[in-house]
N, C-alpha and C positions, 0 to 999 in steps of 0.2 A: 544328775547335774543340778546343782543350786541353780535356784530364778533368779532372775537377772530384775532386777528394779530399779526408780528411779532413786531409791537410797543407794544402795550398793554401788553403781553408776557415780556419782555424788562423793561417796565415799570413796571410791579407788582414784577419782581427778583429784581429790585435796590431798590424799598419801602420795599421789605421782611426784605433787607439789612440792611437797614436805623433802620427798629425799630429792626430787631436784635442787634446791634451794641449799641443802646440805651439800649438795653435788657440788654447786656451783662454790661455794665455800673451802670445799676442799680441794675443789682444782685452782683457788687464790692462792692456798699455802703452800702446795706439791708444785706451783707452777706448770700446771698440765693444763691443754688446750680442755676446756669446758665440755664442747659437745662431744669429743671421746672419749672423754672421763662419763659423760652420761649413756653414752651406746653402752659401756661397759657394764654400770650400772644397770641399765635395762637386759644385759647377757645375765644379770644375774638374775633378775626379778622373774626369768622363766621361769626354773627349778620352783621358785619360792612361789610361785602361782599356783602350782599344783599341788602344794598343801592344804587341805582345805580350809583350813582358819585364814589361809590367806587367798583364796580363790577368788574375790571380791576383786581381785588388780586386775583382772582380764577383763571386768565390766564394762569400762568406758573403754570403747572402740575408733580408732581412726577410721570412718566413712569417707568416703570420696568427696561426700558435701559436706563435712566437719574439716575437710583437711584445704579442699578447693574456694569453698565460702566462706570460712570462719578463719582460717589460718595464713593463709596465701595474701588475703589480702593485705594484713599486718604487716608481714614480713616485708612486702615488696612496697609497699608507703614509708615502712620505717626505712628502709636501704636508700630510697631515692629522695626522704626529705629534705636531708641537708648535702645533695648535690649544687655545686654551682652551676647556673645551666649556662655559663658565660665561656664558662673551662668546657660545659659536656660543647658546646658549639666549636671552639675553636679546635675541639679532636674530634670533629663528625665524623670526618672521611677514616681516621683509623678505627674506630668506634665503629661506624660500619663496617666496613671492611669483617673486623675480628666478631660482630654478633651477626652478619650473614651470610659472608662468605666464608667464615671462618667455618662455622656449626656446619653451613653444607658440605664443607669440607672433610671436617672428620665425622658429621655422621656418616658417609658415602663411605668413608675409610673402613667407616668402624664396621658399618654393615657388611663391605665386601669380602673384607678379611676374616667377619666371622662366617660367611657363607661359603667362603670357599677351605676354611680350615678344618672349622667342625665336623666336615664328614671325614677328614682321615684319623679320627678318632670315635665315630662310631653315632653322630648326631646329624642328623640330616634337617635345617634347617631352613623351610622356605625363606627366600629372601626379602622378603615383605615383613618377617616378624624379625629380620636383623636388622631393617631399615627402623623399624620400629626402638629397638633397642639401639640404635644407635644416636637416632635424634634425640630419645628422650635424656640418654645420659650425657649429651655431648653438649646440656644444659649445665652454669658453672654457679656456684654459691657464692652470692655478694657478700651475704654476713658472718661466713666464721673466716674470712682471711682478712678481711674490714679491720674485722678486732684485735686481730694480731698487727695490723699495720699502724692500729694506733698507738701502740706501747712499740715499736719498730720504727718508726719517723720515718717512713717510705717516701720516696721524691713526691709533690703534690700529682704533678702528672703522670705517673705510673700509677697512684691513688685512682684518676679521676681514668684513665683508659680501663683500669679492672672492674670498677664499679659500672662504668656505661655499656661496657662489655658482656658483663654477666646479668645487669637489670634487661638488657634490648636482645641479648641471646635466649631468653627465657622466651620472650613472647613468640620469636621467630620456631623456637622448637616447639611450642606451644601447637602455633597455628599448624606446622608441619605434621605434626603427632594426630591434629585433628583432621584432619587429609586421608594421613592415612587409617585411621581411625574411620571413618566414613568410607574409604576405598573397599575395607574390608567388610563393615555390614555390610556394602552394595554389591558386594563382591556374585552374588548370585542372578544380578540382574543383568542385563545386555551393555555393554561397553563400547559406546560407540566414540567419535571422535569429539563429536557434542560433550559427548561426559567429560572429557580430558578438559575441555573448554572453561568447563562447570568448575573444576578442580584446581585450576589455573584461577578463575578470577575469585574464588574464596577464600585461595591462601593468597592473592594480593588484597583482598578486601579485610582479611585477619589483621595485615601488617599495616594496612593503611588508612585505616576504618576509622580509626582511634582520631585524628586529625579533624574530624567536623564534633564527633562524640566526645572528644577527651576536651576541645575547646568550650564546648558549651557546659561541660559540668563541673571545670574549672572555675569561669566567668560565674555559674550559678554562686557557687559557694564561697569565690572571695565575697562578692556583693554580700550574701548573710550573714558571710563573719565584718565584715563594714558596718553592716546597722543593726549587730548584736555587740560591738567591741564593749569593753569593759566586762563580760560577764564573765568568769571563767570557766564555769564549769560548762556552759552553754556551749563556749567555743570550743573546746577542746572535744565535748559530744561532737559537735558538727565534723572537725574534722575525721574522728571515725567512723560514722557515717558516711561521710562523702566517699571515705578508701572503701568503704563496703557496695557504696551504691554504687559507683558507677563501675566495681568487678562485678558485680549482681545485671546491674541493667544492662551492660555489654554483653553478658552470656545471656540475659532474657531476648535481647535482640537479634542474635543468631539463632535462637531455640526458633524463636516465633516470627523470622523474616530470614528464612534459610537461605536467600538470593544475596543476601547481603551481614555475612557474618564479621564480626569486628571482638578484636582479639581484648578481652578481658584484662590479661595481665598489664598490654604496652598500655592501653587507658589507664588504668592500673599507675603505672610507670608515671607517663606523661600528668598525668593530673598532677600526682605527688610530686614529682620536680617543679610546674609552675605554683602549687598553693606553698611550695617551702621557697621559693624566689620570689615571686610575683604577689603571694597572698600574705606572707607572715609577717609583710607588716602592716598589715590591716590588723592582724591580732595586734591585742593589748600588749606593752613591756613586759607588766607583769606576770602575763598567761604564756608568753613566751617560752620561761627556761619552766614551767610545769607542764608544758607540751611536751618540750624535750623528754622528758623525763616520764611523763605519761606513757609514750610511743616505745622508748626503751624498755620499759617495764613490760608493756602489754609484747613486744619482741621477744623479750626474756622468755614470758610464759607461754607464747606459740612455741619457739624454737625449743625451748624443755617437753615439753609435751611429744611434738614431734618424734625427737630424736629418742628419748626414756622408749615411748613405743614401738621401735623400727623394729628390733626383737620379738617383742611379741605379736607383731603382724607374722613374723616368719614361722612360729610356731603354731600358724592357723593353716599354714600352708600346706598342701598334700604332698608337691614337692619333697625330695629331700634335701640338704643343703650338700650333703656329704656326697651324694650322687651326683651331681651337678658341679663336683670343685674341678672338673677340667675344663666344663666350657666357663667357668667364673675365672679361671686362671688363665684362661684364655683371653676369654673378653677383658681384663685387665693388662693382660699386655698390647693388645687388638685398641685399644680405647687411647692407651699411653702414646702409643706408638703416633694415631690419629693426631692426638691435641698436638706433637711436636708439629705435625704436616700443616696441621690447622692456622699454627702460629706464624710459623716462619713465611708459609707463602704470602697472606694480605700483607703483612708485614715488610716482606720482599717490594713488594709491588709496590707501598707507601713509599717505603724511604728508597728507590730506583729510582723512580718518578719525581721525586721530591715532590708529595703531594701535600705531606704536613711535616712539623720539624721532625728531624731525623730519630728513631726511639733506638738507643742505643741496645746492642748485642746481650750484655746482663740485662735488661729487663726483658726479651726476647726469652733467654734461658727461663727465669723465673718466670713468666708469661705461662712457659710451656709445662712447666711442671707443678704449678700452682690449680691447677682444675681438680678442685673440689668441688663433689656432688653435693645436692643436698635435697630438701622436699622437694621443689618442685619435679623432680624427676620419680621419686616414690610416688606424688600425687599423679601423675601422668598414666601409670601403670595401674592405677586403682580405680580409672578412668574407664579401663577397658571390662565390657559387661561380665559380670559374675553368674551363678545361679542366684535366681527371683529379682534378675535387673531387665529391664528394658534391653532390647536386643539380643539377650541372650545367646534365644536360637539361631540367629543368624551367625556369633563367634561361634558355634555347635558346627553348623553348615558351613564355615569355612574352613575350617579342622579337618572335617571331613574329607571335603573340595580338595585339600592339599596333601592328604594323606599322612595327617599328626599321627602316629601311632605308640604315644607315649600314655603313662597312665596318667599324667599331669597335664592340666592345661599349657595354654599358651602366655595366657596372664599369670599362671603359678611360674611358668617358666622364665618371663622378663621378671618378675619380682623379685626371686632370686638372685640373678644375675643382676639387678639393678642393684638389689642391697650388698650384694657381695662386692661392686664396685664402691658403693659407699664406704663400706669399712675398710677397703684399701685405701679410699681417699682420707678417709678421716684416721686411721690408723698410722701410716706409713707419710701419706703428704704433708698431709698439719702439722705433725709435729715437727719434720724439718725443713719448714718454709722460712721459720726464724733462722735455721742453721744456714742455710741458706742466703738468705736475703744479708748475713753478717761474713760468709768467704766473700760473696759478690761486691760487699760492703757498701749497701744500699742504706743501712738502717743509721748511715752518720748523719749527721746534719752538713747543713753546705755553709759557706763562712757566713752566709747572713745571718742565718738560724743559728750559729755558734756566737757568734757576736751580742744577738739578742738573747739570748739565754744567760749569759754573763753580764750582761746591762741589768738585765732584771733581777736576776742574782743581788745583785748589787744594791737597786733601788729594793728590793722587799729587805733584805737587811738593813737599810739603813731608816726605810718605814718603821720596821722594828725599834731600834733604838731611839728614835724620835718619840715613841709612843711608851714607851718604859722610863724614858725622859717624865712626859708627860704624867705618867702614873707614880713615880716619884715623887714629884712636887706636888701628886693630890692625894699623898700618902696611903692609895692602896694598894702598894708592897712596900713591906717593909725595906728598909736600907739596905740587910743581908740580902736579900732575898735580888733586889736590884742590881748589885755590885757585883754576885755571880752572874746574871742572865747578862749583864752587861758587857763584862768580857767575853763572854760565849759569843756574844753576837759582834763585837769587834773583831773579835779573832776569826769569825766569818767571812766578815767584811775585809777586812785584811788578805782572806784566803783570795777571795773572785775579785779583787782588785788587781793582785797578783796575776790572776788568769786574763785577766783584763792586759795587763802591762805583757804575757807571751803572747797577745796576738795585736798589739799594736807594734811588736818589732819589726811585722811583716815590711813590705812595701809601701812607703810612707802616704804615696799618692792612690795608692791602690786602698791600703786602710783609710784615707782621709776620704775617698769613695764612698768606700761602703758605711763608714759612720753616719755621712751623711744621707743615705740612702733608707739608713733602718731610723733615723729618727724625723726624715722626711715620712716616713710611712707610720711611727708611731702619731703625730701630728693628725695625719691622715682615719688614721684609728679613733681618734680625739673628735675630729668631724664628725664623724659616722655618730657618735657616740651620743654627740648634742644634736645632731641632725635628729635622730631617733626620739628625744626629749620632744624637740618642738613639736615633732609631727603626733607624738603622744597627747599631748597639751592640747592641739589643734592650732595650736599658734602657726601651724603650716598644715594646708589642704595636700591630698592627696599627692594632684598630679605635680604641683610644685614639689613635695616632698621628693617624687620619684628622679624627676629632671636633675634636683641635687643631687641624690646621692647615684645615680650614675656616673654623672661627673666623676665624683669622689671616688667610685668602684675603678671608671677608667682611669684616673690619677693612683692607684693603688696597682694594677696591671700594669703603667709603666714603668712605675719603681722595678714591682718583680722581675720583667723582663730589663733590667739597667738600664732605660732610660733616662731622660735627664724629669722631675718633673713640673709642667708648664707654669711659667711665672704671670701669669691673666686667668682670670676667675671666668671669663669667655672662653678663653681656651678652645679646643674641638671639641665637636658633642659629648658623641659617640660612635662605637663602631656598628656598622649595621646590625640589628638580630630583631627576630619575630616581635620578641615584646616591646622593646624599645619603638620601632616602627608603630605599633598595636596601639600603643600607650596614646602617640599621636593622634594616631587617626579617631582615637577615643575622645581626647579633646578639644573643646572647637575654641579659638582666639589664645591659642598656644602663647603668645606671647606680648598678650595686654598689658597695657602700662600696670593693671593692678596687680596682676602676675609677676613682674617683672620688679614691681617694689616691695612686692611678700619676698620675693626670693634675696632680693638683696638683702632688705631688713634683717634676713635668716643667717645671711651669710656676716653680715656686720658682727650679731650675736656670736656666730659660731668661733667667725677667726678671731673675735677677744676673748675668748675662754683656752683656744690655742695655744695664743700668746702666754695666758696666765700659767697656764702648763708647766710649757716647755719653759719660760725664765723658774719656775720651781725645781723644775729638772735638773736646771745651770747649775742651781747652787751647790750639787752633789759631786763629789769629786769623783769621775769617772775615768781620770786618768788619759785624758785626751784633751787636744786643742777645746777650748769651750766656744772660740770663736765660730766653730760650727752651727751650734747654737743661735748666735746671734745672728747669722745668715740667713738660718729658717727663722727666724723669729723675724727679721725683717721684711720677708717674703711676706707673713702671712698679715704684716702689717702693714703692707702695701695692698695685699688683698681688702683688709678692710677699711683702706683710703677708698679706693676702688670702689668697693661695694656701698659705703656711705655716698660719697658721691655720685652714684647711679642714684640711691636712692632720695637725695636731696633735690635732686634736680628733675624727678617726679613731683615730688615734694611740690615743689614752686608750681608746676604747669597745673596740680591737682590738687589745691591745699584742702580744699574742706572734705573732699573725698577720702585721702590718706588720714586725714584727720577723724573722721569714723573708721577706721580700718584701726589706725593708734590707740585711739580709746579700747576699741573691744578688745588690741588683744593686749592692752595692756591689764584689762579689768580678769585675765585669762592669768597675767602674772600674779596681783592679787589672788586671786582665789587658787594658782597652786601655794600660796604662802598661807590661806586658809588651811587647806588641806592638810600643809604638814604639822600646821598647830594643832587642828582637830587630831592626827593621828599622834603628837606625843601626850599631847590631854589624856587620848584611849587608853596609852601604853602604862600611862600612871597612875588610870583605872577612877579620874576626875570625874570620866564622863562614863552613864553606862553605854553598855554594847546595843541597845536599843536609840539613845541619841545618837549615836556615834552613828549607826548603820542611817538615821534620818538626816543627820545632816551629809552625811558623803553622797547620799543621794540627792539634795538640794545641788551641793557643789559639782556633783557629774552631770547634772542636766546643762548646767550655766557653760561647765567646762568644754562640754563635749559638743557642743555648736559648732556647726561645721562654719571655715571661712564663708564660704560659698554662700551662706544666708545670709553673712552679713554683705555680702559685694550686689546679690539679689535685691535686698530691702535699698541697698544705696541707688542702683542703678532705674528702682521704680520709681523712687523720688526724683 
């Protein structure tokens, strides 16, 4: 057998690459889900293994700590950083429900059914290694039905119940797994009631651990990325680290304080929902959409790796696959059968109770047959000691103890059956979750989403011909050349005008609704937009920034649920939740006059830029009253009567005060109109990359002054 080195190793991870990357390519144009297109891929790269010019692919191996420490924690920060944790709050109760009662549910299913089945066919399976195989697979994969839901337009809230569901069922099977995991090495020693005790408070201490752990290593790491912003590459290091450290330190913490073990993954979870809510806007704008993109990337090349090797994990195994296709064909109906039990009872119980709003019957169905597997259930199983791991002997002495009398372990024996359930999930499920989710006819849009789509339709074509306009009169394109794109893009615009005039035939009152509802909420979007700018700029501190744009999130929530939205810039806060409370009690004179005229000032700015907007919008012929228009537009210019007025009337009680607060940030307006000189200077190659980098580092220091020193220096005076 060829040596194994760290070339060859090296070598066989770049090739994995290579035809993943081709994989992933080919399953764009065949329109075939990705990760089954690469299990296939990897069915083949066995054969091809054992030739030996190509023996080199079997080098780099999945470990339990390449798969548990390097892998796992990718996956489960990239799933949960752009959750809203406003939506994961307002579906706790079903959210729990389906990640704890749900998984106890079918794994107790899956367990009993295969313990009492398997022997009338000739496998006598202690019930502890079913229970075991039942938790582990009765874990559900967030990210290959994610990505089919995003090319799908699945309702937000069926989104946000699958995701919270399969990020918080993980940890729960996790901790379960580690129970019994533990049960069984101890299995030789005296079992008294004490123990059960012991057992009991480590899988609450798994599930509930994370809550003093996952707060403080949150908190650590927005404050870093705060007094590191601007840097990019720094920030975006940090937040990999942060998803490494604190799955690393939660499992050092149970290794090395076994009284008190705390579940890796839901830290895991939890960190990554508050640093993509609570921290991302501490990152810089700009670092913003290369994070996004960082995390997908680094997603991509876990879950490739992954899934290309599931194969040739199986072909290390002593196991047969072929001897084992009754209790796999078992355990696949056994598991099926579960996830239906799993779904409909929490689910029962929610909408009985009317505990939260009602989830209607098709997302129930889809719910239930939507449970795909994915790593972390393979990593679960890799978990359990091999030959030359720690414990070993003790899986040897339980074998024993129970009278295994097969030539295959117990770990070869969940392997199997765990990947054979993956390849029915990913074979059979995946691919008709779209077929699916289109009888159900989930994947339409609802009239808002239909509305806005043809508005924008609209407005990007008519962007278009405004700019072709432009490029005509500054002759670069030719006349020919303009006079075809021109009708192209008329005859466009003509076309979603048209679609525009079939859905204003609706219900005159009902369309004069929802017009107003989706371009109340574009307005809204407009806020958020410039709110982001100032707090970039620092022309707005922190917790001012955050105060606003809550507001703005809750005026965006009431749009979606049809509400009307509030004509006072006072308005209601907020609705209660962890951070929003947190946020408070973090700062002390919440509502100082200087506080109080950064924010107006903020808002004065924001709703004339509104304004400026939405009368640009008017001009476009959208085939509807325009009078709706001038309705929000006069809303949002009573907001900034409003907000000027609060803020003038500070003004007078505090002049010489406000009046350094003016100066600075107005000296903050200046120097972003520096900034963009220096940068078109760069772009024209005036200045070199050596000034350029010297002066944007003069302008970041000036720029990036927190309010807070300047309200400091005023108040010592």
């Amino acid at each position: 057998m060829p040596e194994v080195t760290f070339v060859t190793q090296t070598l066989s991870l770049l090739v994995l690459l290579i035809v993943s990357s081709f994989t992933y390519l080919l399953s764009k144009k065949i329109k075939f889900p990705y990760t089954v297109l690469l299990v296939l891929v990897g069915l083949f790269l066995i054969p091809l293994s054992h030739i030996p010019i190509f023996g080199f692919i079997n080098d780099f191996e999945l470990t339990p700590n390449i798969l548990f420490m390097v892998f796992l924690p990718v996956l489960l920060f990239e799933a949960a950083y752009n959750i809203n944790y406003r939506q994961l709050l307002q579906n706790w109760k079903s959210i729990s429900m389906l990640a704890i009662v749900g998984l106890l549910i079918s794994a107790w299913l899956s367990a009993t059914g295969l313990y009492y089945i398997l022997p009338l066919f000739g496998f006598e399976i202690p019930f502890l290694v079913c229970l075991m195989f039942g938790v582990l697979i009765s874990a559900t994969d967030p990210v290959a039905v994610l990505s089919i839901f995003k090319t799908m337009w699945a309702p937000r809230r069926l989104t946000i119940l699958f995701e919270g569901e399969s990020l918080f069922n993980d940890g729960t099977a996790v901790a379960i797994f580690a129970i019994l995991l533990w049960i069984i090495i101890e299995w030789s020693l005296d079992i008294t009631g004490t123990t059960y005790l012991v057992w009991a408070w480590k899988f609450a201490s798994m599930l509930f651990g994370w809550i003093a752990f996952g707060a403080i290593m949150w908190v650590l790491f927005s404050k870093m990325i705060w007094y590191i912003r601007n840097h990019e590459e720094v920030e975006i290091v940090l937040t990999m680290v942060m998803a490494h450290i604190t799955f690393i330190s939660a499992e050092l913490i149970t290794h090395h304080f076994s009284f008190l073990p705390i579940s890796g993954v839901i830290s895991t979870v939890i960190a990554s929902v508050v640093i993509g809510n609570y921290g991302r806007y501490k990152i810089s704008p700009r670092v913003e959409a290369h994070m996004q993109k960082f995390w997908e990337f680094f997603a991509f090349v876990s879950n490739s790796i992954v899934f290309i090797l599931m194969w040739l994990i199986l072909s290390s195994v002593e196991a047969s696959f072929f001897e084992l296709i009754i209790p796999i064909s078992i355990s696949i109906i056994v598991v099926a059968l579960a996830r239906v039990v799993s779904i409909y009872i929490p689910i029962g119980i929610i909408n009985g109770f009317k505990l939260e709003e009602r989830i209607p019957n098709s997302w129930q169905l889809l719910l239930s047959w939507w449970s795909l597997r994915w790593a972390l259930a393979l990593m679960m199983v890799l978990l359990i000691p091999g030959p030359w791991d720690l414990n070993y002997e003790a899986m040897i002495a339980f074998q024993q103890s129970v009278g295994w009398a097969y030539d295959f372990s117990i770990k070869d024996f969940l392997l199997v059956l765990t990947i054979g359930s993956i390849m029915f999930t990913l074979f059979i499920k995946a691919p008709t979750i779209s077929v699916l989710m289109r009888y159900l006819k989930l994947d339409s849009l609802h009239t808002l989403e239909e509305f806005e789509y043809i508005e924008w339709k609209i407005l990007c074509k008519f962007k278009v011909l405004q700019k072709l306009r432009s490029s005509y009169k500054k002759a670069y394109i030719t006349k020919q050349e303009y006079l075809k794109l021109e009708e192209e893009y008329s005859n466009k615009l003509k076309n979603s005008v048209w679609e525009m005039k079939s859905i204003l035939s609706w219900d005159k009152q009902a369309v004069s609704n929802l017009i107003h509802r989706a371009i109340s909420l574009h307005a809204l979007w407009i806020e958020k937009q410039y709110l982001k700018e100032l707090f970039y700029y620092n022309e707005l501190d922190e917790k001012n920034f955050k105060y606003i744009f809550r507001k703005i999130e809750k005026q965006i929530e009431r749009l979606e649920h049809e509400d009307i939205q509030l004509r006072s810039i006072s308005g209601e806060w907020c609705d209660y939740d962890i951070f929003s409370q947190l946020a408070i009690k973090l700062y002390k004179n919440h509502n100082s006059e200087t506080d109080t005229y950064i924010r107006n000032r903020s808002r004065v700015i924001i709703t004339r830029k509104v304004i400026k907007e939405l009368k640009a919008l008017s001009e476009i012929d959208f085939w509807f009253d325009k009078t709706i228009f001038q309705d929000i537009i006069d809303l949002y210019a009573g907001f900034n009567k409003q907000a000027d007025k609060k803020r003038m009337a500070i003004f007078a009680k505090h002049e010489w005060t406000i009046h350094c607060i003016d100066s600075n940030l107005i000296s903050k307006s200046i120097l972003k109109l520096e900034e963009q000189v220096l940068k078109d200077l760069y772009k024209k190659e005036i200045i070199t990359p050596k000034l350029y980098i010297r002066f944007m580092d003069e302008i970041e220091e000036k720029m990036y002054q927190d309010v807070k020193d300047i309200r400091a220096l005023i108040s010592s005076k």
